[in-house]
C-alpha positions as CSV (number, residue, x, y, z in Angstrom):
1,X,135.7,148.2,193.3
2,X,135.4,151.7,192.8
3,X,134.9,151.5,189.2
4,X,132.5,148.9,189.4
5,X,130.2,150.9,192.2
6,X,130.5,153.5,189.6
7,X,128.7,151.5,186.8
8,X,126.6,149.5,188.7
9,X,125.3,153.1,190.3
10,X,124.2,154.7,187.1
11,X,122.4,151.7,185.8
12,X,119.6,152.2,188.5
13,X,119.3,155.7,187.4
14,X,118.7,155.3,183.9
15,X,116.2,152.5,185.2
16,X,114.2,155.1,187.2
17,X,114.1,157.3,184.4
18,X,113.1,155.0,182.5
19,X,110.2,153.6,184.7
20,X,109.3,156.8,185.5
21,X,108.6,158.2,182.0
22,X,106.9,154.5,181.7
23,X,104.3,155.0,184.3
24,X,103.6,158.9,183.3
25,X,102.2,160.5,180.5
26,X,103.0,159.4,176.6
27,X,105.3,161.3,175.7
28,X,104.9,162.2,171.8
29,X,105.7,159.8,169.2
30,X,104.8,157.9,166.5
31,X,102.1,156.1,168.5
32,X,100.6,159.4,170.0
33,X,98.6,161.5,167.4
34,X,96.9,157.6,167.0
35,X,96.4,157.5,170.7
36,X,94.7,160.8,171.3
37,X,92.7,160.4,168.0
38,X,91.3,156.6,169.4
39,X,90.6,158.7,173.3
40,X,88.8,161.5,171.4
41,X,86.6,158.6,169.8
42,X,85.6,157.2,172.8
43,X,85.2,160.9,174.6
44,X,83.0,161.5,172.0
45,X,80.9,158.5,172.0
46,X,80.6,158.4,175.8
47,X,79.6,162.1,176.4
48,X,78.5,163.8,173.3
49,X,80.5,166.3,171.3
50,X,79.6,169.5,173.7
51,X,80.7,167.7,176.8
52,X,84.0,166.4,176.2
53,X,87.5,168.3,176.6
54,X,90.5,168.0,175.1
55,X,91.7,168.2,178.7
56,X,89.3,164.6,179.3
57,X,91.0,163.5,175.8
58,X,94.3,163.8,177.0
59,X,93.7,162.3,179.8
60,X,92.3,159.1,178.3
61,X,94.9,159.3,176.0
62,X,98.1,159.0,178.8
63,X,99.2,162.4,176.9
64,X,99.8,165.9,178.2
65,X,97.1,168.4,176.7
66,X,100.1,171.0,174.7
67,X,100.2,167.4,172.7
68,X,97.2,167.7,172.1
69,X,97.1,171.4,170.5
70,X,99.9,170.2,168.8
71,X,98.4,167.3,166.8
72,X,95.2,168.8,166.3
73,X,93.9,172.6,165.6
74,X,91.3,172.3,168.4
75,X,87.8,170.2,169.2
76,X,86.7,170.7,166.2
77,X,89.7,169.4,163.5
78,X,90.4,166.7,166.4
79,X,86.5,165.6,166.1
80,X,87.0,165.7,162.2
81,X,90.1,163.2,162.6
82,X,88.3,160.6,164.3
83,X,85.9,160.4,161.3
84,X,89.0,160.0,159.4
85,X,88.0,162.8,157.1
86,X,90.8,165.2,156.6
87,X,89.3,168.3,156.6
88,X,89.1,171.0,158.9
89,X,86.3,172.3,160.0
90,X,87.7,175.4,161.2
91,X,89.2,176.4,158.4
92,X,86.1,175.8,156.1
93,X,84.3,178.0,158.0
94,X,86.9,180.6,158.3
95,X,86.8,180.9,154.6
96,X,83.1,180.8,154.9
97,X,83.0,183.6,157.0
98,X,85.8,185.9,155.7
99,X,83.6,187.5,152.9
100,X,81.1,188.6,155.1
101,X,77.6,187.9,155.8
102,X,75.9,188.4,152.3
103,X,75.1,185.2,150.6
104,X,76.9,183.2,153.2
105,X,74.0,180.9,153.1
106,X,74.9,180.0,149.5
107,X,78.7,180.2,150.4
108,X,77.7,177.5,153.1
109,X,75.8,175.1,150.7
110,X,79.0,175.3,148.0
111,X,82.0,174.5,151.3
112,X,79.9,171.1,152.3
113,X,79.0,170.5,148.5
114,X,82.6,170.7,147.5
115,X,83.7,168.3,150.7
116,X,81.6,166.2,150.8
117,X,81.9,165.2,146.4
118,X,86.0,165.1,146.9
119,X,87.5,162.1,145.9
120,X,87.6,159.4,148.8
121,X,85.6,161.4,151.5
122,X,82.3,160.7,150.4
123,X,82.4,157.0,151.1
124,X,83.5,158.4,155.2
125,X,80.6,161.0,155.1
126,X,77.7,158.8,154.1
127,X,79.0,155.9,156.6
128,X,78.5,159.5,159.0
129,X,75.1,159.9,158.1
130,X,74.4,156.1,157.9
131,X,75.5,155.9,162.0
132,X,73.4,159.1,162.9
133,X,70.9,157.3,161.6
134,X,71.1,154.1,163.4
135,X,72.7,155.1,166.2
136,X,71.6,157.7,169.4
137,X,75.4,158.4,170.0
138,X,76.1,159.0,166.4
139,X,73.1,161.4,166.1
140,X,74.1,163.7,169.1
141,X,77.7,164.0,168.5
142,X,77.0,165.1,164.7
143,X,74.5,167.1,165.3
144,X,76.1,168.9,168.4
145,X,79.3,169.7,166.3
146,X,76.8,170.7,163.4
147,X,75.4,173.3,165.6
148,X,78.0,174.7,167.4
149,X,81.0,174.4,164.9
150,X,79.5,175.5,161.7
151,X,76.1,176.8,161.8
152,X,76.3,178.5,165.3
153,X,79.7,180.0,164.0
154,X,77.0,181.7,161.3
155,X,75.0,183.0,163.9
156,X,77.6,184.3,166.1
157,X,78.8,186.4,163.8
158,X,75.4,187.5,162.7
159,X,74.5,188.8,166.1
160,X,71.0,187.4,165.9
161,X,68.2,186.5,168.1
162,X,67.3,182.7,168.8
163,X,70.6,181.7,167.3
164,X,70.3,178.0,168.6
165,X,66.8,177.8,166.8
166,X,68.6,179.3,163.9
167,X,71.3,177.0,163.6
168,X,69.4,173.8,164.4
169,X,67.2,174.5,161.4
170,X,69.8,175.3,159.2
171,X,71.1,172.3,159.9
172,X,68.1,170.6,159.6
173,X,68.3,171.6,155.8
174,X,71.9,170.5,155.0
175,X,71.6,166.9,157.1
176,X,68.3,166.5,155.1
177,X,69.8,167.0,151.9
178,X,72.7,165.2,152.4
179,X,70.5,162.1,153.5
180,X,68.2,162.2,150.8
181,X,71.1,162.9,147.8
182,X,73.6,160.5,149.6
183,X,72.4,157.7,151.2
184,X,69.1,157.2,150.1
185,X,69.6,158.2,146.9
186,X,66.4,160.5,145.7
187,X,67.1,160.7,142.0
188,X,65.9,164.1,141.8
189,X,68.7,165.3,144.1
190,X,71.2,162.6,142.8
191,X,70.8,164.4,139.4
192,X,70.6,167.9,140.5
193,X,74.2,169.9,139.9
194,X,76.4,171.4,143.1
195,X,75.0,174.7,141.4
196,X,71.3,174.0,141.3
197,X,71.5,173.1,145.0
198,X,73.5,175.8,145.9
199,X,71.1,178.3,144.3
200,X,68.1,177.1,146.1
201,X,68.9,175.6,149.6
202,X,71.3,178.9,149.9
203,X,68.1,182.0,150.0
204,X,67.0,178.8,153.0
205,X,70.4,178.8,154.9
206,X,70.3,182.8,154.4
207,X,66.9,183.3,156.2
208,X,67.4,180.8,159.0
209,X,70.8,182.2,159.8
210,X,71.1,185.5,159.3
211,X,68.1,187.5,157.9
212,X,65.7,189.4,160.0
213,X,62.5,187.1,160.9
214,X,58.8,188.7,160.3
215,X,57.2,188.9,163.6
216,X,53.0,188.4,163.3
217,X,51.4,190.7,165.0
């Protein structure tokens, strides 16, 4: 009798356990990195990039947020994820960045140049620029992470005046392009080489982001 009180004691304990960890937080697995990737979609969609957290994400998600640092390098790489792109932002910009400011307008051109014509991402870019198009939600996520990730990264480290104005039209110029050379197809830019482009949107991205503005008197 004994014995049997002694299994038929533990098997309610490992059912707690069990039904505890069930009702809790994901713990991670297999399944998670897909979880927090789907919660960071809808984050995104429901409140733009700017206002969602990776605390929110992990909430949606079931997850605790260390998982989420885990799977992900931050907003940013987890943003780029849920576009199924695998690039990171971060570290594009870090390379950007590292040789200083001079020409980083050109150096900027090249990075989204060179992802954006790899093989098998351009297909999830254009379907990008094809939902920013199309859809209000689209628009303001992209063009949130545009100008805080990447351009006003630029403008941080420049130190300059009317850095939000700066980035926006900076990315006004690459968004533009991109549109006109990838989705609707503008021959001229179709035909023009990486180089070409580089060598005159860069002097563009240079003045809007980092060189000194004229002021009329």
């Amino acid at each position: 009798m004994t014995s049997g009180e002694g299994r038929g004691g533990a098997a309610p304990t490992g059912a707690s356990r069990t039904g505890t960890r069930g009702r809790g937080r994901r713990a991670g697995g297999g399944d998670t990195r897909a979880a927090i990737v789907a919660a960071a979609r809808a984050q995104f969609a429901r409140h733009g990039y700017d206002k969602a957290t990776l605390r929110g994400i992990a909430r949606e998600a079931g997850v605790d947020p260390s998982l989420v640092h885990h799977y992900f390098s931050g907003k940013a790489g987890l943003f780029a994820q849920t576009l199924d792109v695998p690039v990171d932002p971060g570290a594009v910009i870090d390379a950007v960045l590292a040789p200083g400011l001079d020409r980083v307008g050109w150096r900027i051109v090249e990075a989204f140049l060179g992802v954006w014509d790899a093989p098998g991402r351009r297909e999830s870019f254009v379907a990008l620029l094809r939902s920013s198009m199309t859809s209000d939600e689209g628009a303001r996520v992209l063009r949130e992470f545009l100008v805080r990730e990447v351009f006003g990264r630029v403008t941080a480290a420049a130190g300059v005046p009317d850095a939000a104005l700066r980035a926006s039209l900076a990315a006004s110029q690459v968004l533009g392009m991109a549109v006109l050379r990838y989705v609707l197809k503008v021959p001229a830019l179709v035909e023009a080489s990486d180089a070409e482009i580089v060598e005159r949107l860069g002097p563009v991205l240079q003045r809007h982001l980092v060189d000194d503005v004229p002021r009329r008197d």
